[in-house]
C-alpha positions in Angstrom: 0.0 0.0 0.0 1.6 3.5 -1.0 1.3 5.8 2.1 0.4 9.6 1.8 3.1 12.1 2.5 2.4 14.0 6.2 3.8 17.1 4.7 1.7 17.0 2.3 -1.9 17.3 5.2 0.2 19.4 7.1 0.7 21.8 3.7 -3.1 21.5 3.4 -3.8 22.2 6.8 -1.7 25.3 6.6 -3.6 27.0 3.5 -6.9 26.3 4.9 -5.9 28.3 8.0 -4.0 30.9 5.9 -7.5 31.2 3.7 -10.0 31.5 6.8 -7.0 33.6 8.2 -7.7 36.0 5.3 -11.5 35.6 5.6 -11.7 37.2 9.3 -9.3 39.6 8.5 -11.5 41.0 5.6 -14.2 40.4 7.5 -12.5 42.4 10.4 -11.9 45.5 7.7 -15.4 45.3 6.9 -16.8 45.4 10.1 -13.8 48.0 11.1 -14.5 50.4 8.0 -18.4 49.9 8.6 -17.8 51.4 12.2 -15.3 54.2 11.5 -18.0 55.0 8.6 -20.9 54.8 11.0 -18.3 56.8 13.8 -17.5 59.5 11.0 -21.7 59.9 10.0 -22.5 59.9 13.7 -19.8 62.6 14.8 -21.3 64.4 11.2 -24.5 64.1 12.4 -23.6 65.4 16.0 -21.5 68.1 14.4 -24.6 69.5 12.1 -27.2 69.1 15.1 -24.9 71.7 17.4 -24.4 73.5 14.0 -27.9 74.2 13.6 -28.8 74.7 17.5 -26.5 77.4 17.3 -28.2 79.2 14.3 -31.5 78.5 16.5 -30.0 80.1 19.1 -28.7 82.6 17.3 -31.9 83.5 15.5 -33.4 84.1 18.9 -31.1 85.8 19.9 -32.1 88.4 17.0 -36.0 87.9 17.9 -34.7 89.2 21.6 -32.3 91.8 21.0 -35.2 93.5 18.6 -38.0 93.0 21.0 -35.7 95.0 23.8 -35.0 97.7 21.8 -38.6 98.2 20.1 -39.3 98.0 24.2 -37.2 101.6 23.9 -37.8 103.0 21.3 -41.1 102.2 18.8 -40.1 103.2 16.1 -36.8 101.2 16.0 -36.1 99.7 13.0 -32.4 98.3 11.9 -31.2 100.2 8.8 -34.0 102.8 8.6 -34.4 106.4 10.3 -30.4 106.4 11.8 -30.5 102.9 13.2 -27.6 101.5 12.1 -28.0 97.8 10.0 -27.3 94.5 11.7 -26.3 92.1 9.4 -24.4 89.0 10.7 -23.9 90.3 14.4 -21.7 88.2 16.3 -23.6 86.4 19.6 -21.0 86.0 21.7 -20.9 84.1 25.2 -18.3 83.7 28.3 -17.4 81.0 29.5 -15.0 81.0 32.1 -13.6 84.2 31.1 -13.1 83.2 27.8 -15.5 84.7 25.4 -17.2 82.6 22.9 -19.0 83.2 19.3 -21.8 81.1 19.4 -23.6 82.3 16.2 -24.5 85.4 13.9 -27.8 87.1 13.3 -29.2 89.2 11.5 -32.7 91.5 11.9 -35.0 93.2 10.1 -38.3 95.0 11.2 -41.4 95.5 9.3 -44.9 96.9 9.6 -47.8 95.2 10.2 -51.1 95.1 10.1 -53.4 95.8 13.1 -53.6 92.8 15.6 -56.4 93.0 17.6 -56.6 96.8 17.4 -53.0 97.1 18.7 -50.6 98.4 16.6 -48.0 95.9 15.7 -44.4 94.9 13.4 -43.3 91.6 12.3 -39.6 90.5 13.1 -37.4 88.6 11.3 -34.2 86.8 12.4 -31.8 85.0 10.4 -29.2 83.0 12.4 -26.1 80.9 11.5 -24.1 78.9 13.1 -20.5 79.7 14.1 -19.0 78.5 10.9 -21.8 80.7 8.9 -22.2 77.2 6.7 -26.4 76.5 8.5 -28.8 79.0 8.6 -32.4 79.4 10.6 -35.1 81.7 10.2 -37.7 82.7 13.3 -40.5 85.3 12.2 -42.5 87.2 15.0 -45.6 89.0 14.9 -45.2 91.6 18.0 -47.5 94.2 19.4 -45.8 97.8 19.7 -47.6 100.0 22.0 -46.9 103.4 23.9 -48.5 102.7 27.5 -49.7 106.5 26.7 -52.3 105.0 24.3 -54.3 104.1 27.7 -56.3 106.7 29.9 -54.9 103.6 32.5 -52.7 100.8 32.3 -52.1 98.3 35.3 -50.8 94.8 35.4 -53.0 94.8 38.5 -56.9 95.4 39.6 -58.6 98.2 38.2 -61.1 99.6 40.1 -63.9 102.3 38.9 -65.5 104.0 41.1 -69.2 106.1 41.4 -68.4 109.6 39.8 -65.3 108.4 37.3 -65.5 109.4 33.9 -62.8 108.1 31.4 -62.9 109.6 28.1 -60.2 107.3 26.5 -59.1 103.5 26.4 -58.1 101.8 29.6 -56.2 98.5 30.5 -56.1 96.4 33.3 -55.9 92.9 34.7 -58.7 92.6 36.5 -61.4 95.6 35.6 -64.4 96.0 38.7 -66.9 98.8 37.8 -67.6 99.3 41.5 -71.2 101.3 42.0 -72.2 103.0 45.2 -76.0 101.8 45.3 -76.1 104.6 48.3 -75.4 107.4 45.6 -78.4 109.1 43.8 -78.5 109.0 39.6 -76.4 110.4 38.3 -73.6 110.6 41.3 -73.6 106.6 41.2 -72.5 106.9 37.5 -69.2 105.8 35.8 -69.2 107.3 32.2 -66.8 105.4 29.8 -66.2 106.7 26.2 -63.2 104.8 25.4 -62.5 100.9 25.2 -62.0 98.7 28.4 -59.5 96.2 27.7 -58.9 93.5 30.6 -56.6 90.4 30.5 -58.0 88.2 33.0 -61.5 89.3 34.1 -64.1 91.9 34.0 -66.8 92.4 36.5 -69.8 94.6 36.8 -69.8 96.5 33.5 -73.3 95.4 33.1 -74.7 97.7 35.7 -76.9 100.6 34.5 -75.0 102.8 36.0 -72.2 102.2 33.8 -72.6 104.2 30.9 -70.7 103.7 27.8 -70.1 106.1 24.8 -71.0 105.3 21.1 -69.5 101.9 20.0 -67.1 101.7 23.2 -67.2 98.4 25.3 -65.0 96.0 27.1 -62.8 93.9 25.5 -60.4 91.0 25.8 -56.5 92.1 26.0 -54.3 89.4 25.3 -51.0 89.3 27.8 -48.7 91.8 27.9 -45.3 92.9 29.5 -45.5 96.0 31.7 -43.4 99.1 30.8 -41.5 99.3 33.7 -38.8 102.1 34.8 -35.2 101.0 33.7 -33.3 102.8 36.2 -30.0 101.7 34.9 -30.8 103.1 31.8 -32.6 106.5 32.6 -29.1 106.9 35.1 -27.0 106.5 32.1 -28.6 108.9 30.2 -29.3 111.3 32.7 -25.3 111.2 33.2 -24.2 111.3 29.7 -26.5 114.2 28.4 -25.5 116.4 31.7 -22.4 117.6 30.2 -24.8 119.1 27.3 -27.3 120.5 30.2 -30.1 118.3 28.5 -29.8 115.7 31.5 -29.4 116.2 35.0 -28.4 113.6 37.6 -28.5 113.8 41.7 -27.2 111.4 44.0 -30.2 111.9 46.4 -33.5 113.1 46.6 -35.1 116.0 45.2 -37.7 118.9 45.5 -38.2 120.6 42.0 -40.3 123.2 41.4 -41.0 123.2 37.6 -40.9 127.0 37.1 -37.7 127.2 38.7 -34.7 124.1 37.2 -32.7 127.0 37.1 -32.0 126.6 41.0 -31.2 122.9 40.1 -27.9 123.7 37.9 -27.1 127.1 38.7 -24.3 127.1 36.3 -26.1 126.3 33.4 -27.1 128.1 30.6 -30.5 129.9 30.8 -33.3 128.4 30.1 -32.1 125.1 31.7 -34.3 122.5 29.5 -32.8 119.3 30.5 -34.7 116.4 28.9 -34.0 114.0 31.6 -33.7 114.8 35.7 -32.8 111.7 37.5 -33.1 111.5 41.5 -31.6 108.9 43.5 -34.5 108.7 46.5 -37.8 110.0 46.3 -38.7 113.5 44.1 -41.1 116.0 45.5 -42.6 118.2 42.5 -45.3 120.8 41.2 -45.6 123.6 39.2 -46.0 124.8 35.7 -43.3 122.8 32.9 -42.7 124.9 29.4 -41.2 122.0 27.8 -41.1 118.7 27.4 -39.0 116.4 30.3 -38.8 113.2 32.1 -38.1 113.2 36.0 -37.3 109.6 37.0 -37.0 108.2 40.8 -35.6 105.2 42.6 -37.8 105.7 45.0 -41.4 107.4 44.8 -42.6 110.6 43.7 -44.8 112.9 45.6 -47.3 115.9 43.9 -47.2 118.7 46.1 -49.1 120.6 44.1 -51.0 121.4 40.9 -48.2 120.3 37.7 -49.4 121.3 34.3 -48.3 123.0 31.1 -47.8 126.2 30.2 -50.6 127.8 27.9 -47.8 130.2 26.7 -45.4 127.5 25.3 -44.9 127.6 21.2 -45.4 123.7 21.3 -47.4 121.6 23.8 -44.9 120.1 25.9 -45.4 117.1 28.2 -44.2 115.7 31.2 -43.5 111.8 32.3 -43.4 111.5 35.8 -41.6 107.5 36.6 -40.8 106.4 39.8 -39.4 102.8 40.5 -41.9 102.8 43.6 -45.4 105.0 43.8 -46.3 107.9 42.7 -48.4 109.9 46.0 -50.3 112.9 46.5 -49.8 113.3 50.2 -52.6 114.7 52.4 -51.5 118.0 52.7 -51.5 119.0 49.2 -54.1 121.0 47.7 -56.0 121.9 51.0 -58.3 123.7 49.5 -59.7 120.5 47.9 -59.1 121.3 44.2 -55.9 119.5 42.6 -55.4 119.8 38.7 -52.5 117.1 37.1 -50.9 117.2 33.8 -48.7 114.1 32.1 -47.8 110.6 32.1 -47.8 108.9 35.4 -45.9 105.3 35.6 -45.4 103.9 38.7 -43.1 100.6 38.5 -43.7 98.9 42.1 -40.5 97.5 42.3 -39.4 99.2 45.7 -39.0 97.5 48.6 -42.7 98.3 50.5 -44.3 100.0 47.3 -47.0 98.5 45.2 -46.7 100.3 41.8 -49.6 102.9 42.1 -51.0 106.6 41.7 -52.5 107.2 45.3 -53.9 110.0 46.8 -53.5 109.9 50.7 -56.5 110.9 53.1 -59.7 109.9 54.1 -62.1 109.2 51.4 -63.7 112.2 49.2 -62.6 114.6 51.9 -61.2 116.7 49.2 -63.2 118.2 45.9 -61.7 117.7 42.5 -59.3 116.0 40.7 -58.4 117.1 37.2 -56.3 114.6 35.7 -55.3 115.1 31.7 -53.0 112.6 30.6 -51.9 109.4 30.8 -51.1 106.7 34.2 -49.6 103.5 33.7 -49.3 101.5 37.5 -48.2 97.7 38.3 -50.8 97.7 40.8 -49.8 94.8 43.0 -52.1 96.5 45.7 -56.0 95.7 46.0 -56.1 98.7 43.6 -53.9 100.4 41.5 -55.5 103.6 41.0 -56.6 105.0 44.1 -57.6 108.7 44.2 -60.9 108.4 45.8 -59.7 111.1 48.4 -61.5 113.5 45.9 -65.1 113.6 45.7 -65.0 114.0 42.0 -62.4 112.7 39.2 -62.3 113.5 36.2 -59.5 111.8 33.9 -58.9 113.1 30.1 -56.9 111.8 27.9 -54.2 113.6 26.4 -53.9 112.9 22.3 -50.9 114.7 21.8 -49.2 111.7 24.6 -49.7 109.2 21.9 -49.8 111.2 18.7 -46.7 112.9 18.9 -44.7 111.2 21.9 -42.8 113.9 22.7 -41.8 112.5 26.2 -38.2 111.6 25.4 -37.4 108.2 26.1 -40.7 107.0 27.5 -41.2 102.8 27.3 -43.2 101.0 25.0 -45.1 98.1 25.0 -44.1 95.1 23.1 -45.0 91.4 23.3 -45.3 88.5 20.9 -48.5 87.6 19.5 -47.6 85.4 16.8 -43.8 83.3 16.2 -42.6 80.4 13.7 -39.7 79.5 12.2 -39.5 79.5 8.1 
């Protein structure tokens, strides 16, 4: 019998293993290049998803930046009327001290139609990530809205009282049209000839005592963001325009006497007009204003006597009166009962103790009348926001030429988003 060779299974043996040697290893790669493919897609995919959340929150970023500086200024519009362009504005953030570009943005602002009655602008906002290689698109539908459009504003209750008559839209939280059944027709009446726009509720406007004008009602508000008193920002100003005499800052309280701001800044030239007086405590004020100003407190302002304008001046000028806490009329003014008010009230309510309202101190209608033209905006956090009920009668007009012509310099604005998507 002829015997088979041993080398010759062993050589055998050898090139099997050598071929399934060569099979895993290829199947190895394949597996290896499948996962390094998969790893490269993956970190691709990971790298495009923080890509494009940085042009989302860059595009928001644009939504923001526009909605606080329409909040300023109403008319604000990038690239139009002096407002310089933005185009591909860099949103930068620090992290550890080290500052970061997260994204760019760029805005443009547009009228729009009415929404609701309220004026408003749509906003666009284009955003791209860090490389500039994704872009996003957010469009908001805002409503723009000078608080001086309102008779009353208030974030809080709104109370109206027997003997109120309100000749222009008012705004409110909560509105109560509170009648006193003890009064004869027509002392229990509340005459309304403007709109009455609340936000959550509404109570008693069905009462026949309430009289409304020709086609004015109440009406749903939707939600809105209170125009507040930026003191940082009416401190800055009121610093940088006092070496031009058109501001005028003081590092404590204040007693001004509108027919005299000479006595405030002897030194400056006469007429001292400053646009801005700042005070930082409470402001004590009256008199008679020949042109348009805004006095700002930290702390609360108090009407010692009758403030309006003077008939004499070439242009009606108007006067905001802001204070971060309330704004009072203390028991001992106008004891002869009669007080007469001219301007925008806004009373913020973010002191320590205040609750962001106009307030007339003494027992109730132990005074005459109050004559009220213009405009009061409160944050009412109190049981009521508008208090005045020392005086037996009130009447509040509205001032046109508040909203018309805004001639306050550097009064608020409203502005809140209605409508938002991204295209």
């Amino acid at each position: 019998m002829k015997r088979r060779s041993p080398y010759k299974f062993r050589t055998n043996e050898q090139g099997a293993i050598l071929l399934l040697s060569l099979v895993v290893t290829v199947f190895l790669s394949v597996l290896l290049g499948a996962a390094m493919l998969r790893s490269d897609v993956q970190r691709q995919e990971v790298a495009q998803r923080h890509s494009r959340q940085q042009a989302f929150y860059a595009a928001e970023t644009g939504i923001d930046t526009a909605i606080y500086n329409l909040r300023q200024n109403g008319s604000w519009k990038p690239g139009q009327g002096g407002v310089p362009a933005i185009v591909d504005q860099a949103f930068d953030i620090t992290v550890a001290g080290v500052a970061q570009t997260i994204g760019f943005y760029s805005i443009t602002v547009e009228d729009a139609a009415a929404f609701n009655g309220w004026e408003s602008r749509w906003i666009t906002a284009i955003g791209k990530d860090s490389e500039q290689l994704i872009t996003r698109t957010i469009k908001a539908r805002v409503i723009v809205e000078s608080p001086t459009r309102f008779l009353i504003s208030t974030l809080g209750p709104l109370h109206m009282t027997s003997g109120s008559q309100l000749n222009a839209d008012t705004l409110a939280k909560d509105v109560y049209f509170d009648i006193n059944g003890s009064l004869p027709t027509p002392d229990n009446q509340i005459h309304v000839n403007g709109d009455v726009y609340y936000i959550n509720s509404k109570t008693g406007e069905t009462n026949p005592a309430v009289i409304f004008g020709v086609g004015k009602s109440v009406k749903k508000s939707p939600s809105i963001t209170f125009a507040g008193v930026d003191l940082n920002r009416y401190k800055t100003l009121a610093q940088d325009l006092a070496s031009t005499n058109l501001g005028y800052y003081n590092a404590g309280g204040l007693t001004i006497n509108l027919e005299n701001l000479a006595s405030l800044n002897p030194s400056a030239p006469d007429p001292f007009q400053p646009q801005i007086i700042y005070a930082e405590g409470d402001v004590n004020i009256m008199g008679q204003y020949d042109h348009s100003v805004l006095i700002v407190s930290s702390g609360n302002i108090y009407i010692d006597g009758n403030i309006v304008a003077d008939p004499s001046a070439t242009a009606p000028p108007q006067i905001g009166l802001f204070a971060k806490g309330d704004v009072i009329i203390p028991e001992t003014t106008a004891p002869a009962g009669d007080l007469d008010v001219e301007g925008f009230v806004l009373a913020d309510g973010g002191v320590a103790g205040s609750k962001g309202s106009f307030v007339a101190n003494g027992p109730k209608y132990s005074k005459g009348q109050l004559n009220f033209k213009g405009s009061i905006s409160v944050r009412g956090t109190g049981t009521n926001s508008v208090d005045l009920n020392v005086f037996s009668t009130r009447n509040y007009d509205f001032n046109p030429d508040l909203s018309n012509n805004r001639t306050i310099p550097f009064t608020p604005f409203i502005v809140n988003t209605v409508q938002w998507q991204e295209i």
